[in-house]
The first five atom37 places (N, CA, C, CB, O) and aatype in JSON, in Angstrom:
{
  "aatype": [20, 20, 20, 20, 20, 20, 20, 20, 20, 20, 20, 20, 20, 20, 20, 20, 20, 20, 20, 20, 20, 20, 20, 20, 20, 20, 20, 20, 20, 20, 20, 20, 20, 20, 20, 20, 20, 20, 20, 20, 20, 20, 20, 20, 20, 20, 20, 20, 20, 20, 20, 20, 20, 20, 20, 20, 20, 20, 20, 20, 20, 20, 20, 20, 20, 20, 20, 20, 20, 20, 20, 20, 20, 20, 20, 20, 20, 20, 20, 20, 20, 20, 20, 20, 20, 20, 20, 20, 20, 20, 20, 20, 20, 20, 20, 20, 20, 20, 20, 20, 20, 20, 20, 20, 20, 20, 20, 20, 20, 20, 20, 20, 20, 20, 20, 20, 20, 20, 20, 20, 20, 20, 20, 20, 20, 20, 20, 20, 20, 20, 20, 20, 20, 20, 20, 20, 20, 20, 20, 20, 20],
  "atom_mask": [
    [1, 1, 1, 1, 1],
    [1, 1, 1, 1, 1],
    [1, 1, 1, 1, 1],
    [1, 1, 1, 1, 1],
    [1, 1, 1, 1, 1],
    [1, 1, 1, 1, 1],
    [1, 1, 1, 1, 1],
    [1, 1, 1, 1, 1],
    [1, 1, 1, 1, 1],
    [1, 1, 1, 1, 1],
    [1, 1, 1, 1, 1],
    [1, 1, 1, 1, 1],
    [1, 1, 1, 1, 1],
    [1, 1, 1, 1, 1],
    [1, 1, 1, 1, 1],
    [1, 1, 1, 1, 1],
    [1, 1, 1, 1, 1],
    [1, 1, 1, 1, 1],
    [1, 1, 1, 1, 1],
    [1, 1, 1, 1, 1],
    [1, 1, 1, 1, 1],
    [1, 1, 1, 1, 1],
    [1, 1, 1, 1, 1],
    [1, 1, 1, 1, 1],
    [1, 1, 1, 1, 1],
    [1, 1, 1, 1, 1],
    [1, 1, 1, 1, 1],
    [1, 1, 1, 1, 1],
    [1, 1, 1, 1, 1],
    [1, 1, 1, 1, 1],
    [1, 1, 1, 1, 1],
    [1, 1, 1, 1, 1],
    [1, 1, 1, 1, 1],
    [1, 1, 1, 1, 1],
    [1, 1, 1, 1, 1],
    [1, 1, 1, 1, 1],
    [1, 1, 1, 1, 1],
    [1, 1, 1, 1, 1],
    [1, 1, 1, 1, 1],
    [1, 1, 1, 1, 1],
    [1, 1, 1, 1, 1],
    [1, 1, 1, 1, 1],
    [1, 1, 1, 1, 1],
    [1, 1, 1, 1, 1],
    [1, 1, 1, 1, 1],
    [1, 1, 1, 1, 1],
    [1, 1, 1, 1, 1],
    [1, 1, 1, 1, 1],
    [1, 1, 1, 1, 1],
    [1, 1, 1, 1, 1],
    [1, 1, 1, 1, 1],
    [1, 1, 1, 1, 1],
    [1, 1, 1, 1, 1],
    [1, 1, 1, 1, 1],
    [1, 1, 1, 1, 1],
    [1, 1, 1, 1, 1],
    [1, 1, 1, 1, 1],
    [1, 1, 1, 1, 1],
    [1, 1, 1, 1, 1],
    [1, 1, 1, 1, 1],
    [1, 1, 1, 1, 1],
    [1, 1, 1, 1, 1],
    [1, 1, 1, 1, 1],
    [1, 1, 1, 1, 1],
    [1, 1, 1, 1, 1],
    [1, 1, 1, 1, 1],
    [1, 1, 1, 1, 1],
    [1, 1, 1, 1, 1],
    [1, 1, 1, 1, 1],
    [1, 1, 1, 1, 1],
    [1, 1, 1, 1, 1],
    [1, 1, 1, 1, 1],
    [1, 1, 1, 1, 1],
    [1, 1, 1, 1, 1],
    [1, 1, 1, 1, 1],
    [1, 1, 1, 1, 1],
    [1, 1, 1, 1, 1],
    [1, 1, 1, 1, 1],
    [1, 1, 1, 1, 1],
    [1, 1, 1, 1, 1],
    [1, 1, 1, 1, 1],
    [1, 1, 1, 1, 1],
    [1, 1, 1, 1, 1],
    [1, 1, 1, 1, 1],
    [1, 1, 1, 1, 1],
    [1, 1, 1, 1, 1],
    [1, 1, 1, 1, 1],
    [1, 1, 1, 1, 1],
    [1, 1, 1, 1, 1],
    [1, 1, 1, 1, 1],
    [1, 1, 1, 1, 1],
    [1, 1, 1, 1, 1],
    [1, 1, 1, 1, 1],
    [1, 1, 1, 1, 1],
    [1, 1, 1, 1, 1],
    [1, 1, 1, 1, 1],
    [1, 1, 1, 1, 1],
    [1, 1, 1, 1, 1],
    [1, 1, 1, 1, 1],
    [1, 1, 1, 1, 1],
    [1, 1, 1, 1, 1],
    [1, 1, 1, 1, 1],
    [1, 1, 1, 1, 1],
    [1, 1, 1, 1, 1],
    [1, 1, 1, 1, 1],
    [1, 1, 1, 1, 1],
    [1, 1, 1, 1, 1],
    [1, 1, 1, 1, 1],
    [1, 1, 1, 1, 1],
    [1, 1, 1, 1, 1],
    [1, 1, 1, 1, 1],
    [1, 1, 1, 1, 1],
    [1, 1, 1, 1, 1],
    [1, 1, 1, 1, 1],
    [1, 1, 1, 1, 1],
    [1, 1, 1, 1, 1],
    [1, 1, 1, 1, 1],
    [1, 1, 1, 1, 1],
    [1, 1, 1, 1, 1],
    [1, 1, 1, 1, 1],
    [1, 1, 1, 1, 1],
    [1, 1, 1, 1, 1],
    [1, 1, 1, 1, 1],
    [1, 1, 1, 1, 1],
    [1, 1, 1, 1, 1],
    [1, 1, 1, 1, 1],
    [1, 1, 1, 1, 1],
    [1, 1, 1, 1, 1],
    [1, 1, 1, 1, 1],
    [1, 1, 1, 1, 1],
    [1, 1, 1, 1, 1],
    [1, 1, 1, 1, 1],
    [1, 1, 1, 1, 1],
    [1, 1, 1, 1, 1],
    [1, 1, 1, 1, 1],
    [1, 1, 1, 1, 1],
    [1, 1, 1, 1, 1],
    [1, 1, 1, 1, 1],
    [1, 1, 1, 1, 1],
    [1, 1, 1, 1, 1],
    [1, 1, 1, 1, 1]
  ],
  "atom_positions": [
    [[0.84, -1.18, 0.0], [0.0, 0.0, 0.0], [0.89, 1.24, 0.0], [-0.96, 0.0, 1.22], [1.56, 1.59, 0.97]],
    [[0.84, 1.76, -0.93], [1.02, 3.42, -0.72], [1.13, 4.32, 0.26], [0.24, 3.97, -1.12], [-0.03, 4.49, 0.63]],
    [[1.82, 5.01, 0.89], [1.93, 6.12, 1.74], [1.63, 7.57, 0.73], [3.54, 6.05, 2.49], [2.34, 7.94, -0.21]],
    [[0.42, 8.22, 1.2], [0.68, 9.88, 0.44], [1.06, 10.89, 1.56], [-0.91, 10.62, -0.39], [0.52, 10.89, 2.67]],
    [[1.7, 11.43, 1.31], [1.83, 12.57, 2.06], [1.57, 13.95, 1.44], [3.06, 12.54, 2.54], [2.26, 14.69, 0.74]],
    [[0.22, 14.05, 1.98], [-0.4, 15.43, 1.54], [-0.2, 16.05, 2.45], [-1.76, 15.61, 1.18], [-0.44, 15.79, 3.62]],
    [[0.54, 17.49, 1.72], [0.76, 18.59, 2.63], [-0.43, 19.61, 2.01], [2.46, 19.22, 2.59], [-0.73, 19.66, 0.82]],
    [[-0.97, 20.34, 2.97], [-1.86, 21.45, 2.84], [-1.62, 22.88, 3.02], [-2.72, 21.23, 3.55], [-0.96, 23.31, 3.96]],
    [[-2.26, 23.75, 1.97], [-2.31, 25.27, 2.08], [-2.64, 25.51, 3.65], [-3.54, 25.97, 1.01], [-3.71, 25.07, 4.08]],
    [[-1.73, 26.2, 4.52], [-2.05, 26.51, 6.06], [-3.6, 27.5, 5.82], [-0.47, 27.58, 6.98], [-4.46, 27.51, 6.7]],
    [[-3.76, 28.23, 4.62], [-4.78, 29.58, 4.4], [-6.05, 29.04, 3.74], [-4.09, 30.87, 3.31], [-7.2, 29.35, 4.03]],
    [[-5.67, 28.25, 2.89], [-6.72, 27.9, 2.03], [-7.3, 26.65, 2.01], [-6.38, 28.1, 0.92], [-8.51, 26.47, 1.87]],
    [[-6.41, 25.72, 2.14], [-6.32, 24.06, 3.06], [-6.17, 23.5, 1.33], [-8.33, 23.26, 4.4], [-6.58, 22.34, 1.22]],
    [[-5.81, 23.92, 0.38], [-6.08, 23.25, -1.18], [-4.81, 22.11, -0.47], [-5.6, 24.53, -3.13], [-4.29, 22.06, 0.64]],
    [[-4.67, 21.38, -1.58], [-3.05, 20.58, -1.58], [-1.86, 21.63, -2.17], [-3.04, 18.98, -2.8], [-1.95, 22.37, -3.15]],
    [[-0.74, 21.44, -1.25], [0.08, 21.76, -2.1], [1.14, 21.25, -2.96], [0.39, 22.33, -1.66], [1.68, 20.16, -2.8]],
    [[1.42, 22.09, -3.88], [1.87, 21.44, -5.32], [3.54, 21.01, -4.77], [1.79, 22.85, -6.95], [4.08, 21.35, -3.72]],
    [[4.05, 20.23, -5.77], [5.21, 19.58, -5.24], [6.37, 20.75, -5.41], [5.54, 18.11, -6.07], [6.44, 21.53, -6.35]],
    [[7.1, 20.68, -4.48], [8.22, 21.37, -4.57], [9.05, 21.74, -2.98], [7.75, 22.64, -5.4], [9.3, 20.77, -2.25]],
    [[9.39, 22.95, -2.57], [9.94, 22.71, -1.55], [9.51, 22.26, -0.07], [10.43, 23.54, -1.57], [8.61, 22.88, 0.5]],
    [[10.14, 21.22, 0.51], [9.42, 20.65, 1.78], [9.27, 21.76, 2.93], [10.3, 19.36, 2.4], [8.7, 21.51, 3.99]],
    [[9.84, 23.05, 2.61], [8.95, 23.92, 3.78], [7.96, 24.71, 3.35], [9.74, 24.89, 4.58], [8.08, 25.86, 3.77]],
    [[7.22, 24.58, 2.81], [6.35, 25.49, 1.65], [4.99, 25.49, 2.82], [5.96, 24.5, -0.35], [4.36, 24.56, 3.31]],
    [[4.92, 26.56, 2.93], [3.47, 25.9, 3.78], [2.08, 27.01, 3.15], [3.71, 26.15, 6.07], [1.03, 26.99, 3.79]],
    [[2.18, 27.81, 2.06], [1.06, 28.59, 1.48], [1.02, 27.9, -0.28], [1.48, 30.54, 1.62], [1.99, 27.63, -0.98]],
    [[0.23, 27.82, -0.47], [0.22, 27.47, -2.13], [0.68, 28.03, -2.46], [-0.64, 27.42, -2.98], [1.69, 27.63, -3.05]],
    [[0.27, 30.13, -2.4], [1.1, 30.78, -3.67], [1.0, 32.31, -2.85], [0.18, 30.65, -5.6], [0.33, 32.36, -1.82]],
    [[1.56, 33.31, -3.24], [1.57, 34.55, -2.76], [0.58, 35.23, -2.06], [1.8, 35.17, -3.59], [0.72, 36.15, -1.26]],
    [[-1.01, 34.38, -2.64], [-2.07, 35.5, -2.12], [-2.65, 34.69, -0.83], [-3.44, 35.96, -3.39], [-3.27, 35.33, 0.03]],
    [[-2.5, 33.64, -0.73], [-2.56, 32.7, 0.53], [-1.49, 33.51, 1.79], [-1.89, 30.89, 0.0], [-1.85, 33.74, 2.94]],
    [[-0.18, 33.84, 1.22], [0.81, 33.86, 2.04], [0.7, 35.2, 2.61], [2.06, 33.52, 1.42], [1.11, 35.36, 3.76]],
    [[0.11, 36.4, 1.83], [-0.53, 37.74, 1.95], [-1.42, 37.62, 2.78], [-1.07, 38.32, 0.84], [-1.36, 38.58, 3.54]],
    [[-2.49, 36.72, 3.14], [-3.81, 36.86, 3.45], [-3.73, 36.08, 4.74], [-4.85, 36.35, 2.34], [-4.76, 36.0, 5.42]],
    [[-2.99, 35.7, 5.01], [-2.4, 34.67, 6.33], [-1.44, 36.05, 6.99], [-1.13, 32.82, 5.67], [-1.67, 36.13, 8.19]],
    [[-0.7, 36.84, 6.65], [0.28, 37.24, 7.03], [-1.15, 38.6, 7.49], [1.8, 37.32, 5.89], [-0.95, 39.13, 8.59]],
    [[-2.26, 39.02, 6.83], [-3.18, 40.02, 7.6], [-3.7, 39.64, 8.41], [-4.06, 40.6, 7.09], [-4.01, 40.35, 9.37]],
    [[-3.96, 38.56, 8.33], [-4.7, 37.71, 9.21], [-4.05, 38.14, 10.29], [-4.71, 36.19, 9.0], [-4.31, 39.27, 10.73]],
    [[-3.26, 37.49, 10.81], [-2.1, 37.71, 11.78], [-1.91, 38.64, 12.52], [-1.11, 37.73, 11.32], [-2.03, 38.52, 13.74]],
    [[-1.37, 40.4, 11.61], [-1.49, 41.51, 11.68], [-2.87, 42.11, 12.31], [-1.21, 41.84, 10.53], [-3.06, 42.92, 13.22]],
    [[-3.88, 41.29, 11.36], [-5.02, 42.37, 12.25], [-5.45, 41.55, 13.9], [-6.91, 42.55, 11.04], [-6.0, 42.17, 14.8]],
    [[-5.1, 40.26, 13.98], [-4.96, 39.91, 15.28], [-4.47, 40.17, 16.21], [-4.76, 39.28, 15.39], [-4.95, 40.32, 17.34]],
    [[-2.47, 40.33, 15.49], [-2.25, 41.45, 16.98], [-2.69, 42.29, 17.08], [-1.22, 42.02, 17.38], [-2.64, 42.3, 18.31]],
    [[-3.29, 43.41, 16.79], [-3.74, 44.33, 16.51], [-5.3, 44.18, 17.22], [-3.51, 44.5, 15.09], [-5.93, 45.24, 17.16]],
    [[-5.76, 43.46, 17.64], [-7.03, 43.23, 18.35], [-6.94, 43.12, 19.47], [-7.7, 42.29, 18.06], [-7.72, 43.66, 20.26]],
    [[-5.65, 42.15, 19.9], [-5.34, 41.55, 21.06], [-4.17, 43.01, 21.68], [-4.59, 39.73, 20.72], [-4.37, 43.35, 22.84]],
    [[-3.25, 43.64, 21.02], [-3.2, 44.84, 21.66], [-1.48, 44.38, 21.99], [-4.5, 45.15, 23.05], [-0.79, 45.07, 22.73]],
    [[-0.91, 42.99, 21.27], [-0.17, 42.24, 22.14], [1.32, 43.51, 22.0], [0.03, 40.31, 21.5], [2.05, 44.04, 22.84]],
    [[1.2, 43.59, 20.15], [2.7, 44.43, 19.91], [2.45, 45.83, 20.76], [3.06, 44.87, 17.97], [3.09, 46.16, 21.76]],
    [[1.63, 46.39, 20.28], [1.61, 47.94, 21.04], [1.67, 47.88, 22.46], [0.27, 48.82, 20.76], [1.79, 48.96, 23.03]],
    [[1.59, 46.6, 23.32], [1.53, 46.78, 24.81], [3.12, 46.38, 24.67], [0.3, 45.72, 25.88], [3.61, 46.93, 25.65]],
    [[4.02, 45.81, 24.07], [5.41, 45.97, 24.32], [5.86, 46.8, 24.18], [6.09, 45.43, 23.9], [6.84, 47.18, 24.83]],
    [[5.32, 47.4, 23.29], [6.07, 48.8, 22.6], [6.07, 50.06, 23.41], [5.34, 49.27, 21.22], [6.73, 51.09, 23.34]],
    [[4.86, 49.54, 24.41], [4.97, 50.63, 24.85], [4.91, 50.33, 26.68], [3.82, 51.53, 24.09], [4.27, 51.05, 27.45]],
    [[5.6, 49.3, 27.03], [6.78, 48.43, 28.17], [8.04, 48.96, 27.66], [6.87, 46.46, 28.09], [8.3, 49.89, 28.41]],
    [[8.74, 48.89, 26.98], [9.97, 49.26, 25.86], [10.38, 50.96, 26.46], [9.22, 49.26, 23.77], [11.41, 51.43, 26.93]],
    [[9.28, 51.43, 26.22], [8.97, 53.12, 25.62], [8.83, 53.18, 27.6], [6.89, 53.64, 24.08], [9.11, 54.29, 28.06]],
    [[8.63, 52.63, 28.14], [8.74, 53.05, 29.34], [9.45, 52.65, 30.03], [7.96, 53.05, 29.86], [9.28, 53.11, 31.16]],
    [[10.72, 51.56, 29.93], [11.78, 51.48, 30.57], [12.67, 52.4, 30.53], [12.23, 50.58, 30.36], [13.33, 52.95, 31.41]],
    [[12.6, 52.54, 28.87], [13.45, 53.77, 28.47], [13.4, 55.27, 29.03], [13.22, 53.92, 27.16], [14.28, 56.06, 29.37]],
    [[11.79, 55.36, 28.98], [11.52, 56.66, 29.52], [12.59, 56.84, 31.02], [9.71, 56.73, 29.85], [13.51, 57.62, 31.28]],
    [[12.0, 55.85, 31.68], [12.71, 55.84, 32.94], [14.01, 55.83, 33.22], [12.4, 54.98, 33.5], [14.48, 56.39, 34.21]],
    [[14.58, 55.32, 32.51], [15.9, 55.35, 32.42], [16.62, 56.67, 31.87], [16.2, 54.27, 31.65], [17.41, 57.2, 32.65]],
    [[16.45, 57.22, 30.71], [15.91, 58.52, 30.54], [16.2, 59.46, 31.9], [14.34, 58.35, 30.23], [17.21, 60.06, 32.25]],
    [[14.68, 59.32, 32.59], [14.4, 60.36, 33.35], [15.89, 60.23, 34.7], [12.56, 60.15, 33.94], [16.41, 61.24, 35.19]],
    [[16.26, 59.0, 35.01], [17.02, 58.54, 36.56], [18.11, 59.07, 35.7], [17.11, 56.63, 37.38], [18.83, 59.85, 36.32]],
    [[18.52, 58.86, 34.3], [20.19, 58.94, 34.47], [20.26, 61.03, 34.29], [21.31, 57.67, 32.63], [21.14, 61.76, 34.73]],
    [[19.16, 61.38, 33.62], [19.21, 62.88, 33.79], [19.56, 63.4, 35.39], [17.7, 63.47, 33.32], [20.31, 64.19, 35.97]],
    [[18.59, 62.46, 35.68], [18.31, 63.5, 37.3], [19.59, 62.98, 38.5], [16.24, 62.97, 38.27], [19.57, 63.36, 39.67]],
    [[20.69, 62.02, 37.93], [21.85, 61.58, 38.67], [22.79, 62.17, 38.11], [22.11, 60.22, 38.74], [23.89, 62.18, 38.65]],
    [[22.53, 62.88, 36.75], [23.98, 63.47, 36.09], [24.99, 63.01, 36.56], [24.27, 64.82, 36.19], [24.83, 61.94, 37.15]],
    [[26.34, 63.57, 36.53], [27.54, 62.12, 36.15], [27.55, 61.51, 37.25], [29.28, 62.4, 35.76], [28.07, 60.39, 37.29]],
    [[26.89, 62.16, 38.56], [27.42, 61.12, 39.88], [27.17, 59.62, 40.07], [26.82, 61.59, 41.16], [26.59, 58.91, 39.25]],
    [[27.67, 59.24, 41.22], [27.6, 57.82, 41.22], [26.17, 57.46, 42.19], [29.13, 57.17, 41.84], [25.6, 56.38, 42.06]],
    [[25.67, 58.58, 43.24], [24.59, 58.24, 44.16], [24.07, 59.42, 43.88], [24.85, 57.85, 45.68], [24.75, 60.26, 43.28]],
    [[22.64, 59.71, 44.32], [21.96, 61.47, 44.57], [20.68, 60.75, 45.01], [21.7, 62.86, 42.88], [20.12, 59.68, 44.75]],
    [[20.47, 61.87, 45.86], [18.95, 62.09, 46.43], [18.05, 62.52, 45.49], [18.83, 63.12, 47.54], [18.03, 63.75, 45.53]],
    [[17.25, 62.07, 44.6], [16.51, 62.52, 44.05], [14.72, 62.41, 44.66], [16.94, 61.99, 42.89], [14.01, 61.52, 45.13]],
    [[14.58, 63.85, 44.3], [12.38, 64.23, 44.08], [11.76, 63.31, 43.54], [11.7, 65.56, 42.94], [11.75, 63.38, 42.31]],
    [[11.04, 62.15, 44.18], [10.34, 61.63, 43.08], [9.58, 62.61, 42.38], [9.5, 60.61, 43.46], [9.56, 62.79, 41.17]],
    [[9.01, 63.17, 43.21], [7.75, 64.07, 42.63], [8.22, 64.67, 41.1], [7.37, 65.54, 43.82], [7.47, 64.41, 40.16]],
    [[9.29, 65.36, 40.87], [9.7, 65.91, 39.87], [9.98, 64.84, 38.53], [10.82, 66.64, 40.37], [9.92, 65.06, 37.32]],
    [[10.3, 63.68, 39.26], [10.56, 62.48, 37.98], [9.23, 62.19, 37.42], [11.24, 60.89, 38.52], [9.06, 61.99, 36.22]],
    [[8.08, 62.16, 38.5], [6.49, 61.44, 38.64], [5.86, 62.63, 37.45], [5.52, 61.54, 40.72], [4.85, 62.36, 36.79]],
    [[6.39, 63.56, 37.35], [5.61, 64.7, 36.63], [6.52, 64.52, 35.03], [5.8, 66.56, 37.61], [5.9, 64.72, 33.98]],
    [[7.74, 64.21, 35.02], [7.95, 64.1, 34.16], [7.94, 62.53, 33.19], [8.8, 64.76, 34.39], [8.69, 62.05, 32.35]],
    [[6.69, 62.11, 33.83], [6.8, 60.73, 33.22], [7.03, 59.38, 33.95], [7.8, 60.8, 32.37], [6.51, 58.29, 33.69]],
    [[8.13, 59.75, 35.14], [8.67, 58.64, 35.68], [7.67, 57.45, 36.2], [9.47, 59.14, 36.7], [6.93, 57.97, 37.04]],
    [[7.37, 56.08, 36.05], [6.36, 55.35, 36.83], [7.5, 53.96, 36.79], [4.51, 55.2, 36.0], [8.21, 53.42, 35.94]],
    [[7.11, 53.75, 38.5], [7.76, 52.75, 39.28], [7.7, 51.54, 38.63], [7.23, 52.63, 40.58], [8.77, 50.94, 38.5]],
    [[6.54, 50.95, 38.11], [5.85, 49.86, 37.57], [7.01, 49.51, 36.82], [4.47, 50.09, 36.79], [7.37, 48.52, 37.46]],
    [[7.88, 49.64, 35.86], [8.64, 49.42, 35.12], [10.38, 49.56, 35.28], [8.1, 50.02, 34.33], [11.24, 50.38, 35.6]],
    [[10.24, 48.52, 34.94], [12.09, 48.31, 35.24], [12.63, 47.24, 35.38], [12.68, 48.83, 36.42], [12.02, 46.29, 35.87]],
    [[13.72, 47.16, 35.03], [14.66, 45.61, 34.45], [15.06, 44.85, 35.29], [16.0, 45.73, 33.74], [15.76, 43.97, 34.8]],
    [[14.94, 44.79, 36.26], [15.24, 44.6, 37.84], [15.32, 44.73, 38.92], [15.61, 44.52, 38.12], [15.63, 45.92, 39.04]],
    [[15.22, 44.03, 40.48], [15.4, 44.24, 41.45], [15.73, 43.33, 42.35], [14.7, 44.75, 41.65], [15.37, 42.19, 42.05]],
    [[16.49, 43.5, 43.71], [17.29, 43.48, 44.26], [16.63, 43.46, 45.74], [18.12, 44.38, 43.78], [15.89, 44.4, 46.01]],
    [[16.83, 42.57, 46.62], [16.09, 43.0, 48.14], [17.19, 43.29, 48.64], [15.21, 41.89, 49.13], [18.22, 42.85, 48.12]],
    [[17.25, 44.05, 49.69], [18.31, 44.81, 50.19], [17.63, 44.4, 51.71], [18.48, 46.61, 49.61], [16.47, 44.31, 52.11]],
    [[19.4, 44.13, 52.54], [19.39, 43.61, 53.81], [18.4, 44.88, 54.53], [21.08, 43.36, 54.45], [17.76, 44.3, 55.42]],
    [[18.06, 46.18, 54.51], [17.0, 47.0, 55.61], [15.45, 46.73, 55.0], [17.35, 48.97, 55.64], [14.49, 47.43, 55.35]],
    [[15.33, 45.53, 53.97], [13.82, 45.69, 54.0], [13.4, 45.58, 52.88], [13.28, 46.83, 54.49], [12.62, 44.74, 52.43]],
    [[14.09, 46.74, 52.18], [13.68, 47.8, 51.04], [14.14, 46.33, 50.23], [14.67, 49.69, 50.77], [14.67, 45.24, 50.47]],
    [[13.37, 47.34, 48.79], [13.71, 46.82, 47.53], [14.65, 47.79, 46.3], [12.31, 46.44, 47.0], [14.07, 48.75, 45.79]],
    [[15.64, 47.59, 46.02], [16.27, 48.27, 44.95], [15.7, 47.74, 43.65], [17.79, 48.12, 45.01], [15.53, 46.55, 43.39]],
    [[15.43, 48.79, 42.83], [14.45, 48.57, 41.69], [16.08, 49.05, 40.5], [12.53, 49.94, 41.74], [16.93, 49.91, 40.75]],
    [[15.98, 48.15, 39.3], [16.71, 48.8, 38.2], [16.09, 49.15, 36.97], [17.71, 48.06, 37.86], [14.97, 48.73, 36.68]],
    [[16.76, 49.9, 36.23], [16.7, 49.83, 35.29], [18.35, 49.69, 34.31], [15.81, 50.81, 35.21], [19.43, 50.2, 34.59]],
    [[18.11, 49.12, 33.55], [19.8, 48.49, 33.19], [20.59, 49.05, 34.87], [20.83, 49.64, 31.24], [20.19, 48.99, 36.03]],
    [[21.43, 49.39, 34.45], [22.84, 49.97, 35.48], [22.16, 50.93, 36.7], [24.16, 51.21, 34.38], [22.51, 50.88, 37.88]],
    [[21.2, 51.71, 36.21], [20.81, 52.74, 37.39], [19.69, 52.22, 38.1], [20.43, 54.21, 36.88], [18.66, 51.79, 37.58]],
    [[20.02, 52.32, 39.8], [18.81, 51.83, 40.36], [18.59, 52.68, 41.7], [18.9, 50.21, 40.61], [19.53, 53.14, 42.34]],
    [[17.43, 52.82, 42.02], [16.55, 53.45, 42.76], [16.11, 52.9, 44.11], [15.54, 53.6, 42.01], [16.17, 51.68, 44.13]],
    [[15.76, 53.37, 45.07], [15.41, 52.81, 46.66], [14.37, 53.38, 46.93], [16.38, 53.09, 47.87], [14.37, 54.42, 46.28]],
    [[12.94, 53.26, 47.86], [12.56, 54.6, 48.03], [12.88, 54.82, 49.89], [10.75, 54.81, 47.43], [13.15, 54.02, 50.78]],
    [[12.69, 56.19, 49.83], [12.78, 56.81, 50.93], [12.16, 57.71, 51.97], [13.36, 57.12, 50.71], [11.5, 58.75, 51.87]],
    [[12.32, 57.43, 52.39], [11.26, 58.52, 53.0], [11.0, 59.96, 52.61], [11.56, 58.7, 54.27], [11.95, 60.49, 52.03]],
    [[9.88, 60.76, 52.81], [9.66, 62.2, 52.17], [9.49, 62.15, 50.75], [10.83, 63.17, 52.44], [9.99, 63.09, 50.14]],
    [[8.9, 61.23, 50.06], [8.92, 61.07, 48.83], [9.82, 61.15, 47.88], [8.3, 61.57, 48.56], [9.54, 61.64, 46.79]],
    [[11.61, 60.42, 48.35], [12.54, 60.7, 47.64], [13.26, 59.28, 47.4], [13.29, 61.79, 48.24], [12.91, 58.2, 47.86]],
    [[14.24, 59.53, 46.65], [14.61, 58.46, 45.94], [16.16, 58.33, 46.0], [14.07, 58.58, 44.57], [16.91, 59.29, 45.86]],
    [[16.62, 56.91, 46.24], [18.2, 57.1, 46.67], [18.65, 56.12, 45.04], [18.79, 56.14, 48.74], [18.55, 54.91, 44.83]],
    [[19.0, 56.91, 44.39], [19.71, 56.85, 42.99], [20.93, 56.19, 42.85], [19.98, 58.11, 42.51], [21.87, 56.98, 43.01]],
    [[21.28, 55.04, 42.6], [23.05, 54.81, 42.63], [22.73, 54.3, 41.08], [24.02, 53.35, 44.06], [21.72, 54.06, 40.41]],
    [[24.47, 54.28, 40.85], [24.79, 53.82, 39.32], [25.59, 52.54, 39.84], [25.8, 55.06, 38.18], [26.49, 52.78, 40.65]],
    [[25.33, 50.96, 39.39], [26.11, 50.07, 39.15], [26.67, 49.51, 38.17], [25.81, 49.5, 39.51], [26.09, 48.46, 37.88]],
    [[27.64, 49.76, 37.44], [28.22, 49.61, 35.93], [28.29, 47.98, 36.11], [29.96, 50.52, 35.52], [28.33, 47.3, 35.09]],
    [[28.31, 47.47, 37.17], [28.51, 45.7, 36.93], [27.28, 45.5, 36.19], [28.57, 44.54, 38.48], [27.29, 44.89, 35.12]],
    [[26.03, 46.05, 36.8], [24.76, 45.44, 36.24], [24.35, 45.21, 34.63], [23.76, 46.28, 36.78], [23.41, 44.58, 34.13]],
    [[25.44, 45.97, 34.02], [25.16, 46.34, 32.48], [26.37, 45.53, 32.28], [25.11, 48.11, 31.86], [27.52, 45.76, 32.67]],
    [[25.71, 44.14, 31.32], [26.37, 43.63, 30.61], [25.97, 42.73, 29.65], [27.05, 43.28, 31.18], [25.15, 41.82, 29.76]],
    [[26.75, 43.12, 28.52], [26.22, 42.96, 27.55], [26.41, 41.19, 27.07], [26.76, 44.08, 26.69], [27.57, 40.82, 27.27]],
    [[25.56, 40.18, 26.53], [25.5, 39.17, 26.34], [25.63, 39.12, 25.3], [24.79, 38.66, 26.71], [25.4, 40.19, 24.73]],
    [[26.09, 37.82, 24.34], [25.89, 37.58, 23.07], [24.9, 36.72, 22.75], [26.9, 37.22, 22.55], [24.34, 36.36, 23.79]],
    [[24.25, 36.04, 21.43], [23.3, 34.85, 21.38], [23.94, 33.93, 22.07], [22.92, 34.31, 20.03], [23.5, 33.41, 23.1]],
    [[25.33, 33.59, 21.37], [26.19, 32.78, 21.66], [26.47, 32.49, 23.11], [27.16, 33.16, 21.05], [26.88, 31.34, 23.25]],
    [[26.38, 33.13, 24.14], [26.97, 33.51, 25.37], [25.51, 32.92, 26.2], [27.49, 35.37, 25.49], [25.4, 32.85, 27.43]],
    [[24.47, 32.53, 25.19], [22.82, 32.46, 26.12], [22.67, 31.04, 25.6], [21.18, 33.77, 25.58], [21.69, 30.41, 25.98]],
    [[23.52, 30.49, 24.78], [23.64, 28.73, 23.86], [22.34, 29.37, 22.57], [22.75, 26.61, 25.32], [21.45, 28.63, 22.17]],
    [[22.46, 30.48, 22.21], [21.59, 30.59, 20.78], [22.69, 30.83, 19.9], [20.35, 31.88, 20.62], [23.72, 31.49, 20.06]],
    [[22.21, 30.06, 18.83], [22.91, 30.31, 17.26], [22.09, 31.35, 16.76], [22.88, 28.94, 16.1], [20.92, 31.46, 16.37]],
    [[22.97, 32.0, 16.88], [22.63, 33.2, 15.43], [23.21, 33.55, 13.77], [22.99, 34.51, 15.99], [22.7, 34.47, 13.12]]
  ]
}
């Protein structure tokens, strides 16, 4: 008896025609119409624009802490003045429990404590920033 191995249009479900074994659309307008598909899904679900804009607010923050530490290595900073310019706690690349309690929050290298009077104890750790390769995580790139 025969074995067939029918492979199918992922869009349209036709058969597809013989040729390369990763082929998975019959022909361009399958591969178009799968690829909106897609598009208008994330786009429903909200998934890309809610990274984009996780992304857009680490940065912000990071942004706002390394302005308001200028070149030093520690500063007392206003939250209030960061809070107006954007700054929100919610976001950031890391943290750290610290032996009095607290939590040190990062973002890459610069990280934050809070403090009493609504202020913020700012240090810079250059260990924390380091840069990985694929290679260095076991990915081939």
């Amino acid at each position: 008896m025969r074995e067939t191995n029918e492979r199918r249009c992922l869009d349209c479900n036709k058969l597809l025609p013989p040729g390369r074994s990763d082929k998975v659309y019959c022909d361009d307008i399958c591969r178009a119409r799968a690829t909106r598909a897609r598009n208008r899904l994330d786009a429903l679900t909200g998934y890309e624009n809610a990274h984009r804009a996780v992304i857009a607010a680490i940065n912000r923050n990071y942004r706002l802490l390394k302005k308001a530490i200028g070149g030093r290595e520690e500063w007392m900073v206003d939250f209030s003045e960061l809070y107006v310019k954007g700054f929100d706690q919610k976001f950031y690349t890391s943290s750290v429990p610290l032996e009095n309690g607290r939590t040190r929050y990062y973002c890459f290298e610069i990280g934050w404590e809070e403090r009493e009077s609504a202020s913020f104890w700012v240090t810079v750790d250059p260990s924390r920033l380091v840069v990985v390769s694929g290679a260095d995580q076991g990915f081939i790139l």
